[in-house]
ChimeraX commands (.cxc) that place a marker at each C-alpha (Angstrom):
marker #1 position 0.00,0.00,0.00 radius 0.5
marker #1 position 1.25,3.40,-1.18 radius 0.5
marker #1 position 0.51,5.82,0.93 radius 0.5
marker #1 position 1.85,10.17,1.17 radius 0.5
marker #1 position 2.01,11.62,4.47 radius 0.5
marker #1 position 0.24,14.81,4.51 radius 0.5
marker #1 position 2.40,16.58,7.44 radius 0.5
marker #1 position 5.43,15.54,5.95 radius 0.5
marker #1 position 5.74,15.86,2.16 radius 0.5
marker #1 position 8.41,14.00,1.41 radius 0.5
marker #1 position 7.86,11.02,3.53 radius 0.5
marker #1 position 5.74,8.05,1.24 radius 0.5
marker #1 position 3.97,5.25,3.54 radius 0.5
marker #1 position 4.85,1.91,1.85 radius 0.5
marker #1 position 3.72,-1.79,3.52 radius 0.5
marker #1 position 3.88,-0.71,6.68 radius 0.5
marker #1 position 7.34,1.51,6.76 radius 0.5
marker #1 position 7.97,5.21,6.13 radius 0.5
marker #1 position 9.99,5.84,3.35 radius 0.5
marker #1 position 11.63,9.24,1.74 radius 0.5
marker #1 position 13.36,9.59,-1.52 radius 0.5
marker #1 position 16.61,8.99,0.12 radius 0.5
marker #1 position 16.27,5.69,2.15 radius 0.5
marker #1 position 17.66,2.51,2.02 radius 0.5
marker #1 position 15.07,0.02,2.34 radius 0.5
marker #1 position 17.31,-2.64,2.65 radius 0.5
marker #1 position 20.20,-1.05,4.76 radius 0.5
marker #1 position 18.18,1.42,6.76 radius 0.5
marker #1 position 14.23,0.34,7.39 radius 0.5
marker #1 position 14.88,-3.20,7.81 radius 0.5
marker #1 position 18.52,-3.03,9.23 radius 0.5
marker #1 position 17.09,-4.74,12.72 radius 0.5
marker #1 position 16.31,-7.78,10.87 radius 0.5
marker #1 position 19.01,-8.04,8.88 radius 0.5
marker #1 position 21.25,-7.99,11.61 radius 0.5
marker #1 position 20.05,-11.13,12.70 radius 0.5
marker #1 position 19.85,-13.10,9.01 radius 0.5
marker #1 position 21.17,-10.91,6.57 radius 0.5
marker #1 position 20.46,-13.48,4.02 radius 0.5
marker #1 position 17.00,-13.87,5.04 radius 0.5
marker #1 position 15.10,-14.01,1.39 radius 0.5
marker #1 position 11.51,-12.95,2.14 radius 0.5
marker #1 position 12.97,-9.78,3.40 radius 0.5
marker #1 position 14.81,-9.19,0.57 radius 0.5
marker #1 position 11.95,-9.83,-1.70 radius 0.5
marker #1 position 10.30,-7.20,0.32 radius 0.5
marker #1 position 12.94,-4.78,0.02 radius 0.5
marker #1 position 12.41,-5.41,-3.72 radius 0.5
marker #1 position 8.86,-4.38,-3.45 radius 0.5
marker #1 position 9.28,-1.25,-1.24 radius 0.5
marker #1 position 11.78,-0.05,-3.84 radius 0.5
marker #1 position 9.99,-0.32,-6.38 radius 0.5
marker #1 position 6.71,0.90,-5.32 radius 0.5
marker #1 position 9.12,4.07,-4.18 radius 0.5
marker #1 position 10.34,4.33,-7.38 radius 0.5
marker #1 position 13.71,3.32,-7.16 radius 0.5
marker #1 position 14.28,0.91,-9.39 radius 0.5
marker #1 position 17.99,0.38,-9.13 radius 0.5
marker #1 position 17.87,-0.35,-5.43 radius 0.5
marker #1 position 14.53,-2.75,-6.26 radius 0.5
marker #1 position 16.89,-4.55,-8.95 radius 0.5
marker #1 position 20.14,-4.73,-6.68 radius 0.5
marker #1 position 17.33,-6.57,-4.20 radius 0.5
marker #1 position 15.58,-8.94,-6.30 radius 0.5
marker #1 position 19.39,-10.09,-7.71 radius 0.5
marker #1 position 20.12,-10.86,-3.96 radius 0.5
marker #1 position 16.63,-12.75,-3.41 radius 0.5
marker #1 position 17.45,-14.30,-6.45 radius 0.5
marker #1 position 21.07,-15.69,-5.53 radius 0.5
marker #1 position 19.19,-16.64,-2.03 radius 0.5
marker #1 position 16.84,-19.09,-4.07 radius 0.5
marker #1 position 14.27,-16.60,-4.38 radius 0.5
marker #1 position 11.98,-17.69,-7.06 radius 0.5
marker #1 position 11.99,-15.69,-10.54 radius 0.5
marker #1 position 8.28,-16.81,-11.80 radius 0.5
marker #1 position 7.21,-14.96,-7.68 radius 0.5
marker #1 position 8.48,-11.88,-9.23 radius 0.5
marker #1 position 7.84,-12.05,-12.98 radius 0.5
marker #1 position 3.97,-11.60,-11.74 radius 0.5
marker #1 position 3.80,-9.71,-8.67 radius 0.5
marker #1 position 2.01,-6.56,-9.72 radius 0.5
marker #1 position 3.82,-4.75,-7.56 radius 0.5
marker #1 position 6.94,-4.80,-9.89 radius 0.5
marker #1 position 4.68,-3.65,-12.63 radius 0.5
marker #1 position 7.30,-0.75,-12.61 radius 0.5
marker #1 position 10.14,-2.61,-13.48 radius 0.5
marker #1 position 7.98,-5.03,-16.33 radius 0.5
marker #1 position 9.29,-2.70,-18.71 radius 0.5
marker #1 position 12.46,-2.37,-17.82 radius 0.5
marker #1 position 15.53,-4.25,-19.77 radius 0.5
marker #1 position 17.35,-5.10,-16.49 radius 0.5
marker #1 position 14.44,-6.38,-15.07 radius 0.5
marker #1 position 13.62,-9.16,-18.09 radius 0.5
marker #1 position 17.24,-9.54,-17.98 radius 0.5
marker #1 position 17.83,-10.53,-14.05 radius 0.5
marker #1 position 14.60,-12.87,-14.68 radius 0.5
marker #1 position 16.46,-14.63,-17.49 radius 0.5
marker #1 position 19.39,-14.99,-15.49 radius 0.5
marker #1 position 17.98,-16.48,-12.49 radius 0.5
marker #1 position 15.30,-18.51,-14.01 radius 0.5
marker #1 position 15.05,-22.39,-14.31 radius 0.5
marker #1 position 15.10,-24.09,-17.96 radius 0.5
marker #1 position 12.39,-25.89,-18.76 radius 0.5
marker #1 position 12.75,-29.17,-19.57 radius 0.5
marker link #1:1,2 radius 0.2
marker link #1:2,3 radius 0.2
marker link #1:3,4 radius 0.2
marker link #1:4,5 radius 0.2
marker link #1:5,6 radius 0.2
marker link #1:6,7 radius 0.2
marker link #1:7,8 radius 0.2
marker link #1:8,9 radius 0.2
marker link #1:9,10 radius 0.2
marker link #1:10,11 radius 0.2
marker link #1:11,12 radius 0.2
marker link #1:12,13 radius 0.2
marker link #1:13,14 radius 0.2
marker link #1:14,15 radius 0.2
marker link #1:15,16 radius 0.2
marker link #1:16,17 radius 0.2
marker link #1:17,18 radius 0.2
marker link #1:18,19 radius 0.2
marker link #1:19,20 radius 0.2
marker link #1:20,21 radius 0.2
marker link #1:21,22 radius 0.2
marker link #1:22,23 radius 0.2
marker link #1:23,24 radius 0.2
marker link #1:24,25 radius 0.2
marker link #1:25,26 radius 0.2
marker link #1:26,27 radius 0.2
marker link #1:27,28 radius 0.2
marker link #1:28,29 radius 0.2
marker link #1:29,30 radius 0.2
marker link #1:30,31 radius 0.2
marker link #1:31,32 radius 0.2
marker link #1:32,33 radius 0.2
marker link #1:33,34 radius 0.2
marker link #1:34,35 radius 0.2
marker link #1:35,36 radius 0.2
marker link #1:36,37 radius 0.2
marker link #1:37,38 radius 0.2
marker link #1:38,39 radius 0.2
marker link #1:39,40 radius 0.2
marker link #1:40,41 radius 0.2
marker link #1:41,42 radius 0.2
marker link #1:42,43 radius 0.2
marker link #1:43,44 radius 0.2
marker link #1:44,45 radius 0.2
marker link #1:45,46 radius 0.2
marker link #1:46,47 radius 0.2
marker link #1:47,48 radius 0.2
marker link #1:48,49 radius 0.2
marker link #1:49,50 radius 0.2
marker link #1:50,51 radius 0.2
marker link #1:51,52 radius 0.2
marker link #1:52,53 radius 0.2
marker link #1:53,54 radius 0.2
marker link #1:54,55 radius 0.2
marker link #1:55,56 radius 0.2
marker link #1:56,57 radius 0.2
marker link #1:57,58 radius 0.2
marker link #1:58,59 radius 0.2
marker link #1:59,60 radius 0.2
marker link #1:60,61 radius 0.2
marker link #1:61,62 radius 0.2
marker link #1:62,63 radius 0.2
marker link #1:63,64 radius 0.2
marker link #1:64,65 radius 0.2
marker link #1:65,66 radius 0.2
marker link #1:66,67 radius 0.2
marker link #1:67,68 radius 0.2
marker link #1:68,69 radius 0.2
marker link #1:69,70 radius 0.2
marker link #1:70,71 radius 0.2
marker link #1:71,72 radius 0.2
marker link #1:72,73 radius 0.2
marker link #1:73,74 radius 0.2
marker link #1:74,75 radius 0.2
marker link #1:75,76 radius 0.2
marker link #1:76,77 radius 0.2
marker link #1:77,78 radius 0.2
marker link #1:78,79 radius 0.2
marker link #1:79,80 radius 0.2
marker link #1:80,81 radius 0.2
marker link #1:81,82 radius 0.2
marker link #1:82,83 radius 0.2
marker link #1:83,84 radius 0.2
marker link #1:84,85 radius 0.2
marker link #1:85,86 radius 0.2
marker link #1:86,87 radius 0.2
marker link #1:87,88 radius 0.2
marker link #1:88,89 radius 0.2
marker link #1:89,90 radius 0.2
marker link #1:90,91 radius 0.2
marker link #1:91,92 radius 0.2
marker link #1:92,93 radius 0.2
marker link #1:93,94 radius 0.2
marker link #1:94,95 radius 0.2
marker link #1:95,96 radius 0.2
marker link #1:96,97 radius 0.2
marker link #1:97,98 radius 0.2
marker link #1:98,99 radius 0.2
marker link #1:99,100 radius 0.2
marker link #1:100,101 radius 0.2
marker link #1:101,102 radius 0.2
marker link #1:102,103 radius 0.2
marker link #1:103,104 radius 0.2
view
């Protein structure tokens, strides 16, 4: 969920976690639990999703490619909506093709 906060302009609501044009999802919102697993997959999927729906696609890529190299699975991401911003995008098809599974 995408949400602005109307006392402070610059601050965007997304899943749960305030986020300005300027933070790190992945090193500064969810630094607590990263500390604990920092290779903990769901959270970097996450991270993937809070970029992206903040419009920061190159910290959304840099995510996915470590949920990816976690085991993270490609087909999750190729349709999740919420990376409908990044569909588009050459790096995005790109990091799928890399990641994904041959079928036999």
């Amino acid at each position: 969920m995408l949400r602005k906060n109307s006392a402070r302009r610059n601050v965007t609501r997304l899943r749960g976690y305030n986020v300005t044009s300027t933070t790190n999802v992945s090193d500064g919102v969810f630094a607590p639990q990263r500390s604990i697993d920092p290779n903990y997959v769901n959270l970097l999927y996450q991270a993937a999703i809070v970029h992206a729906l903040a419009n920061r696609p190159e910290d959304a890529l840099k995510d996915l490619r470590e949920a990816f190299q976690e085991g993270y699975s490609t087909e999750q991401a190729r349709s999740d909506p919420e990376f409908g911003s990044l569909q588009h995008r050459p790096e995005f098809a790109n990091l799928l093709a890399e990641f994904s599974t041959p079928k036999k």
